[in-house]
N, C-alpha and C positions, 0 to 999 in steps of 0.2 A: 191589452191589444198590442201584440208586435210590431215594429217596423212593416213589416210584409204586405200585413192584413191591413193598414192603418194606409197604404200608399194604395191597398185596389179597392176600398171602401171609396176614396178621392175619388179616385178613376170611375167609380161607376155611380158615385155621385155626381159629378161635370159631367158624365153622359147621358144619366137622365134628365140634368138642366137641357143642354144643348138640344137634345133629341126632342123637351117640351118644346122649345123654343122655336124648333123647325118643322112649318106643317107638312104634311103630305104632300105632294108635289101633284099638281093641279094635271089629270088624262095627256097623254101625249109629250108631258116634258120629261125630260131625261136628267140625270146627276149629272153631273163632270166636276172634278176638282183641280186647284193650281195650288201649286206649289212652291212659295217664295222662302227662299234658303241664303243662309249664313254662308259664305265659304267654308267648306267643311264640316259642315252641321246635317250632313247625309240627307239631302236633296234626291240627287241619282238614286240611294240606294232605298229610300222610303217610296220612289215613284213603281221601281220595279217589284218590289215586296206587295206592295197594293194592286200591282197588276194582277200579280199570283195570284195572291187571295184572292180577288174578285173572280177570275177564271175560275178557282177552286171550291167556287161557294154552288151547293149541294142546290140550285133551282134553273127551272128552263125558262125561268123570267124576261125576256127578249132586252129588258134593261139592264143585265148583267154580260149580255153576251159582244162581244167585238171591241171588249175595251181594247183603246190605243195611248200610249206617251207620244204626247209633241214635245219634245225637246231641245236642246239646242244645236244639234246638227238641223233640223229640219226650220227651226227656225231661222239660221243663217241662209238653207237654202233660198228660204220667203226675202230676206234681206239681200241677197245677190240679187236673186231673178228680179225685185221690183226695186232695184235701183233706178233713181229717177231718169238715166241716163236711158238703159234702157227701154222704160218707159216711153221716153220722145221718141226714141228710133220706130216705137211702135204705131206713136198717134201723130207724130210729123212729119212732113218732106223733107228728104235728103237737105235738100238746100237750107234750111232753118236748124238742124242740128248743132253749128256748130254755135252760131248766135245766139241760140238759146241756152248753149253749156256755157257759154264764155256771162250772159247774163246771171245764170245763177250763181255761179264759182265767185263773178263778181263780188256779187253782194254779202252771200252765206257764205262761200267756199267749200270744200269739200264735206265737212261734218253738217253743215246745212243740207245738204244733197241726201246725208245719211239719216239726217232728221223725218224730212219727209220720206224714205223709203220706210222709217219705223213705226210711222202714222199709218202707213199699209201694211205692216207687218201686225200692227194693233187691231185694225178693223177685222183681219185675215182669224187672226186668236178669235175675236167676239164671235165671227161665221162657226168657226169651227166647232168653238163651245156650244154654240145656241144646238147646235145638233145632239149633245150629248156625250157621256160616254167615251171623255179622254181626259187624260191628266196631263194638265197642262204645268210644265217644270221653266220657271223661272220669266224671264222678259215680258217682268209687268203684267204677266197673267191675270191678277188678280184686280188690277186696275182697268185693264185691258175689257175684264166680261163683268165689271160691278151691275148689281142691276139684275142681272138674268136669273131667273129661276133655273133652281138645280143647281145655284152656286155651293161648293164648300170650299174656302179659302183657308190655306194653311200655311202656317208661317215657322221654321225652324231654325234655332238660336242654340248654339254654345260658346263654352269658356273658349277663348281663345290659344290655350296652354291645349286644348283638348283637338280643338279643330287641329292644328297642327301636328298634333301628334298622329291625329286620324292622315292627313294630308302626304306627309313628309314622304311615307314610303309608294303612297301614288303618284307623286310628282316625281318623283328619285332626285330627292333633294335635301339637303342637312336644314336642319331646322329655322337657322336664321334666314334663311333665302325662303323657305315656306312661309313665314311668320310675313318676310316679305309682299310675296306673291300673294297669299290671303289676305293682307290689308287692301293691297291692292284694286284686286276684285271687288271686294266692299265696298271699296270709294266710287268704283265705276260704277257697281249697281245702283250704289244711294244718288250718285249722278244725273242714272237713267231716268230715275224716278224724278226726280227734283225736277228736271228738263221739260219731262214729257208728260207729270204729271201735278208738280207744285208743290208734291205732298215729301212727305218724311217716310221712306219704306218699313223705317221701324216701328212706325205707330202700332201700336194692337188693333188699334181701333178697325186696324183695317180687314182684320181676318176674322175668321169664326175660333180658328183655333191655334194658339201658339205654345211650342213646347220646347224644351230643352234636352237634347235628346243627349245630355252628358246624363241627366236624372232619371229619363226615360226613355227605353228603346226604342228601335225604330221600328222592332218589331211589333212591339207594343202601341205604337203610333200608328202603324199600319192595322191592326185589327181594331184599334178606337175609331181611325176612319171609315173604314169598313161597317163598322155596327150603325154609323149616322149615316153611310148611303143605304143600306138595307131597311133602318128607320123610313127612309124618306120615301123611300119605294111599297113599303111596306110589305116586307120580307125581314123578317127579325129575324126568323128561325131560319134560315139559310147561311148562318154561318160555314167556313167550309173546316170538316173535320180534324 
């Protein structure tokens, strides 16, 4: 047996594990997946690729149709607008605004402030998930809707040498300043997590599925998740041509 055949023989063995593993999804609930990503471990580009697919899969199934990305533009705007600050201007009298900023900055100071607006930004992901049918890319998504049915949590990891080579010419930036900036992001993500949920973002334990997309596509990671939403819904044969 070749390299070739030896690597999708894997692949469709860990998707009949996975797919035993996952029952059918109990009338009325819907897939949604998150998507927790390495700095340039192709997060963005595995979230839109799965969009596709799913849009392009051959059924009028009502739980295939209107998938959406949340992302991180849309989640910044949830972390703007439910800024604590704004918040009080909504549920206090003028006159108490200023005492109740000057008490929290107090105590928390400004990344306190950001704290609780993330606590809403967390509960906001769980609403949105419980309804189904979005892929939810990065800020603790996956911690954020644990628990819900119709959960698929994905987690994606590369070499380092590779992210940045993937990086360098999206950022427009020579390598060492990438290699920078990637570690970066890493620390804050593994931060957020630590913060806001105790945990280690790296653990596996935490996702259904983790892959290394220097070994394997993202293509190919998009049509593996794909077969286990279709599984769950029970549309196997709906793959899209």
């Amino acid at each position: 047996m070749d390299s070739n055949a030896r690597v999708e023989k894997f692949i469709s063995d860990t998707k009949s594990r996975l797919s035993a593993g996952k029952k059918r999804l109990p009338p009325g609930t819907l897939p949604f997946v998150t998507i927790t990503s390495q700095s340039g471990a192709g997060g963005n580009l595995l979230a839109r690729q799965l969009l596709e697919k799913i849009e392009q899969c051959d059924s009028d199934n009502p739980a295939l149709q209107g998938w959406r990305i949340f992302d991180k533009s849309m989640c910044q705007q949830v972390l703007t607008r439910e800024h604590l600050e704004t918040s009080m201007n909504d549920m206090l009298d003028e006159k108490y605004h200023s005492q109740i900023a000057e008490f929290v900055m107090g105590i928390f100071g400004d990344q306190g402030m950001q704290n609780i607006a993330y606590v809403r930004l967390s509960r906001f992901l769980r609403a949105v998930a419980s309804f189904g049918k979005v892929i939810i890319l990065g800020h603790g998504g996956a911690m954020s809707t644990r628990g819900l049915a119709g959960a698929n949590h994905l987690r994606l990891v590369a070499p380092l040498p590779a992210r940045v080579a993937r990086m360098a010419p999206v950022l427009n930036m020579d390598e060492a300043q990438t290699l920078r900036e990637i570690q970066q992001r890493d620390r804050d993500r593994q931060r957020l997590w630590k913060t806001h949920y105790q945990i280690d973002s790296s653990d596996p334990e935490h996702y259904d599925l983790v892959c290394n997309t220097d070994r394997i596509s993202i293509d190919t990671v998009a049509n593996f998740q794909l077969s286990l939403i279709l599984d769950q819904i029970g549309e196997r044969h709906a793959q899209p041509a």
